[in-house]
C-alpha positions in Angstrom: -77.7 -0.3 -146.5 -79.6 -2.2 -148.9 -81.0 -5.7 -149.6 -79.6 -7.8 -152.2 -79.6 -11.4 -153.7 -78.2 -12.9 -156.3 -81.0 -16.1 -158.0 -79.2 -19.6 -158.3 -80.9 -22.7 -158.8 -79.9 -26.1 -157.5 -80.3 -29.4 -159.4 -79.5 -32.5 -157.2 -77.9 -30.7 -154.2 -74.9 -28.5 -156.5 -75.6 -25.3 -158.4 -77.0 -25.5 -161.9 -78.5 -22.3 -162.8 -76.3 -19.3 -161.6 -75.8 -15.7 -163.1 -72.8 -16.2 -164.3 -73.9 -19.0 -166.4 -77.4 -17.9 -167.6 -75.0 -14.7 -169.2 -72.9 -17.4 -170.9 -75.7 -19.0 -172.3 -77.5 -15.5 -173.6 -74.0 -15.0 -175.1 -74.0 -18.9 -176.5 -77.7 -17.4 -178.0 -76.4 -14.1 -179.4 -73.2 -15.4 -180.9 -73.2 -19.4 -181.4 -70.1 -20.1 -180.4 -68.3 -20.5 -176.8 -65.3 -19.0 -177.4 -67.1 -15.8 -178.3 -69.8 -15.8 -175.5 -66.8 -16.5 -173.0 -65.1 -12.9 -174.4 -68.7 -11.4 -174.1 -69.5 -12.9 -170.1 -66.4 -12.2 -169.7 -64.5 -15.4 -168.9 -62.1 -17.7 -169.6 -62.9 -20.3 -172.7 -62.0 -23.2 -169.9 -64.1 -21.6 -167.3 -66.7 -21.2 -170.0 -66.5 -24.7 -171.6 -66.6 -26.4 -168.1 -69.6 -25.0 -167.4 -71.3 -25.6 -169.9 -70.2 -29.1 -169.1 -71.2 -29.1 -166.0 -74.7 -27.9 -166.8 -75.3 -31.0 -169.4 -74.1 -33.4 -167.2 -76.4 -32.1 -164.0 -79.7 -31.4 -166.6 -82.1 -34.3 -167.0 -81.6 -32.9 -170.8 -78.7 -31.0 -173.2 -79.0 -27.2 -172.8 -76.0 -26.5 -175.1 -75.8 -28.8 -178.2 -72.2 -28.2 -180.8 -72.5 -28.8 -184.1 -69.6 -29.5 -186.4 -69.0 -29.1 -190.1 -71.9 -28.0 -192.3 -71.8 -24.7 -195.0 -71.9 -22.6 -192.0 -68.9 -24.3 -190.5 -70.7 -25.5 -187.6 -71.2 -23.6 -184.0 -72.9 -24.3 -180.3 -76.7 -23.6 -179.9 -79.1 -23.5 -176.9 -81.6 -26.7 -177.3 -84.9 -25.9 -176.5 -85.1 -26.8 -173.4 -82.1 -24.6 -172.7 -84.4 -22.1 -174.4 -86.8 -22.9 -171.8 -84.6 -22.4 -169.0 -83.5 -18.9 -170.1 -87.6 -17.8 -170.0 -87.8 -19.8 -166.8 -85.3 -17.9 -165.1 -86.0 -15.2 -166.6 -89.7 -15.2 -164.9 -88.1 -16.6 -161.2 -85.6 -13.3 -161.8 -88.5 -10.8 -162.1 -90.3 -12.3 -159.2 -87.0 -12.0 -156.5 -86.9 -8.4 -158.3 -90.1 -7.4 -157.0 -89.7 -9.4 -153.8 -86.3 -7.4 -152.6 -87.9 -4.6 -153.9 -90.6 -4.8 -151.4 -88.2 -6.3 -148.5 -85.8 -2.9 -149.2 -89.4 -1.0 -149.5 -90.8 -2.0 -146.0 -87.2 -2.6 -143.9 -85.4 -0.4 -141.9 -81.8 -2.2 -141.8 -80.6 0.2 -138.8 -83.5 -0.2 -136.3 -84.3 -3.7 -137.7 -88.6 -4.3 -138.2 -88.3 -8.5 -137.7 -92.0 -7.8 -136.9 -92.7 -6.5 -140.3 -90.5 -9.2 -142.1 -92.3 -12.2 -140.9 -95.7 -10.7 -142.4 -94.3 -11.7 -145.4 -95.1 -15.2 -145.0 -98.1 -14.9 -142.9 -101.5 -16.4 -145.1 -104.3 -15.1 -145.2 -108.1 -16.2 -144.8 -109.3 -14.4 -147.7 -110.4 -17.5 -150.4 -110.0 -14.3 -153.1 -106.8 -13.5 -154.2 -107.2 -13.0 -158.3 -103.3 -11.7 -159.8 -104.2 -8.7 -162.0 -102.0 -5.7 -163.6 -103.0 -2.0 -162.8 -104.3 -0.2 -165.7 -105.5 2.9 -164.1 -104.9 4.9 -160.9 -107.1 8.0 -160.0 -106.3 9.9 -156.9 -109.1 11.6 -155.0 -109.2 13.8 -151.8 -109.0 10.4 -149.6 -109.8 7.7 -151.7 -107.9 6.2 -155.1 -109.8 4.0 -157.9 -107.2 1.4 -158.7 -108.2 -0.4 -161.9 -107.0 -3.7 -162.5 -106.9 -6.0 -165.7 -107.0 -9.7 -164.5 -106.1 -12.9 -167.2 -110.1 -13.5 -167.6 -110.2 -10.4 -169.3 -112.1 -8.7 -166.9 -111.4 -5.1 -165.4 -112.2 -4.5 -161.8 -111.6 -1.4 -159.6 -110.5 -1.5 -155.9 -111.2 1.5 -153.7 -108.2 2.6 -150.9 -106.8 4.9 -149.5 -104.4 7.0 -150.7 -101.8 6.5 -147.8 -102.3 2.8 -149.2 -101.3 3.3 -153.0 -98.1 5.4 -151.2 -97.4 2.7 -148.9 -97.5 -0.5 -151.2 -95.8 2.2 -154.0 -98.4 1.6 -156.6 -98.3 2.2 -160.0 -99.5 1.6 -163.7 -98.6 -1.9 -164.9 -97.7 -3.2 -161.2 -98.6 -6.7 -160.8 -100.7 -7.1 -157.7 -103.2 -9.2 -156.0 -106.8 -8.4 -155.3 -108.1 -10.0 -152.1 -111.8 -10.4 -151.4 -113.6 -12.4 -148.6 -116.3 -14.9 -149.9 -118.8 -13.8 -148.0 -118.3 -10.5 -149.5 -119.0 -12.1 -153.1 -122.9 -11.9 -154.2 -124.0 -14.3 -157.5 -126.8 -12.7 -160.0 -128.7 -14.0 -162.6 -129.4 -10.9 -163.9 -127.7 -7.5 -165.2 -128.4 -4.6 -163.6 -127.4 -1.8 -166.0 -128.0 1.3 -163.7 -125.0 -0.7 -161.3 -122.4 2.2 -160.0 -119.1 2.4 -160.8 -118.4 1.3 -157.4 -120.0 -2.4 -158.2 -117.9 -4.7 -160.3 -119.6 -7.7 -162.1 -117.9 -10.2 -163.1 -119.6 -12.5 -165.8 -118.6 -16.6 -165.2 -120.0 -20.0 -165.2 -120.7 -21.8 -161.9 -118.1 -24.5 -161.8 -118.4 -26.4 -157.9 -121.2 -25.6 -155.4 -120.2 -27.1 -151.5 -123.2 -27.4 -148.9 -123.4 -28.0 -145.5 -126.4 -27.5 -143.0 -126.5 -23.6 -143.6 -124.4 -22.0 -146.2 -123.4 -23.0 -149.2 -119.5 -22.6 -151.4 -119.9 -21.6 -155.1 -117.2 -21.4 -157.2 -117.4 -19.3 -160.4 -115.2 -19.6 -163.1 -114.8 -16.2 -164.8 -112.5 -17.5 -167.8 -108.8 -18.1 -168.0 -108.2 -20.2 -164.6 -109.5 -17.0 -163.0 -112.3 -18.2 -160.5 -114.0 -16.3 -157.7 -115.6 -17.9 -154.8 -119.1 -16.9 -152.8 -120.4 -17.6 -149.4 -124.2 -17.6 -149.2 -127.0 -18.9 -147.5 -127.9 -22.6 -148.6 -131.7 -21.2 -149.1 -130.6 -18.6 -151.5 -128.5 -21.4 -153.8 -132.0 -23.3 -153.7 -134.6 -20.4 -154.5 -132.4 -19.1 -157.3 -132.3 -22.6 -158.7 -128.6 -22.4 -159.2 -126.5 -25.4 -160.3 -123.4 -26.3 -162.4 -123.1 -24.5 -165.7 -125.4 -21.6 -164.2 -124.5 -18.9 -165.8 -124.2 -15.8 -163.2 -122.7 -12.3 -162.4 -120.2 -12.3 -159.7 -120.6 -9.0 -157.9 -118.1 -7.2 -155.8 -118.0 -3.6 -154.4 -115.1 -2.0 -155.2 -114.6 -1.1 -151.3 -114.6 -4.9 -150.3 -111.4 -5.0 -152.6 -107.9 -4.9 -150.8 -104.7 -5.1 -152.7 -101.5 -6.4 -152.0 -98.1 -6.8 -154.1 
């Protein structure tokens, strides 16, 4: 037995977006014209003309517009916000891919693992978790080097184990999260060349700073929305003189980094 779902989107309690009828309009796309996208789907022209009905009537705007007359004789185009909705879903697709992918991945249907399910909505603590594609994966004796590009820009690597890039089923071009705890986050003001491939540093601007009676919450900003967040002693903000607009080096050992997908 496997897992599977089909994606539908709702729009004021009643379907709007369904399979059936994001292949209509790819068809509508391809061929600009109803009757031929309905032979394409397949379906009925009815079936197909009603729903493409029913989705302008339910959209806040047209998705399908006809046009009549003309040198080309007229035809039926997407508008561009029914070109919208195509990327949209599109993206929302991909996403409930990987998701039964990792349900099927982790499941046994027979024995049942409810345990195992519900982590899948259980948050963590960690104030780190930075979306980033795998570029590299080198497997050692124990240990793997998992490198990952993130939207700053930046590469980091992520030491596990091996069992771990088996168990998550890890490979090149896998989206995935790196998760790192705050306090595990140390700001520099300086470059160290000689660092080790085991240290990643992270170049950013300080963007917040948060002080209580001891420690202190900074908040770098390491380009592209991506942002990385520190824990340190309040004395340490104040003897390095950092502010606003520092800026710094993030730096992260690439043991403190755990992945998750």
């Amino acid at each position: 037995m496997a897992i599977s779902s089909n994606l539908t989107l709702e729009l004021l309690n009643q379907p709007f977006l369904l399979e059936k009828r994001i292949e209509l309009l790819k068809a509508i796309k391809q061929t600009g014209s109803i009757n031929k996208a309905a032979a394409l789907v397949p379906m009925s022209y009815k079936s197909a003309w009603e729903a493409v009905e029913a989705m302008n009537n339910l959209s806040i705007s047209p998705i399908v517009t006809k046009e009549t007359g003309g040198a080309g004789g007229g035809g039926t185009t997407l508008t561009q916000y029914g070109e919208n909705l195509l990327t949209t879903y599109s993206l929302l697709k991909e996403e409930q891919r990987k998701f039964i992918e990792n349900l099927n991945r982790i499941t046994d249907l027979n024995s049942g693992t409810l345990k195992t399910i519900r982590r899948l909505s259980m948050q963590i603590s960690a104030r780190n978790q930075i979306i980033g594609t795998i570029e590299k994966i080198s497997l050692g004796a124990v240990n793997a080097e998992i490198q990952l590009k993130l939207k700053s820009g930046n590469s980091i690597v992520s030491i596990i184990t091996n069992n771990s890039v088996a168990n998550l089923g890890l490979d090149i071009n896998d989206e995935v999260v790196a998760v790192v705890k705050s306090n595990n986050v140390l700001l520099s003001t300086t470059q160290d060349d000689s660092q080790k491939n085991e240290i990643n540093s992270l170049k950013g601007n300080i963007e917040e700073i948060n002080i209580d009676s001891i420690n202190a919450e900074v908040v770098v900003n390491i380009g592209n929305e991506d942002k990385v967040v520190a824990i340190l002693n309040k004395n340490f903000i104040e003897n390095m003189n950092l502010k606003i607009g520092t800026k710094v080096d993030a730096i992260i050992k690439a043991s403190d980094i755990m992945i998750g997908r």
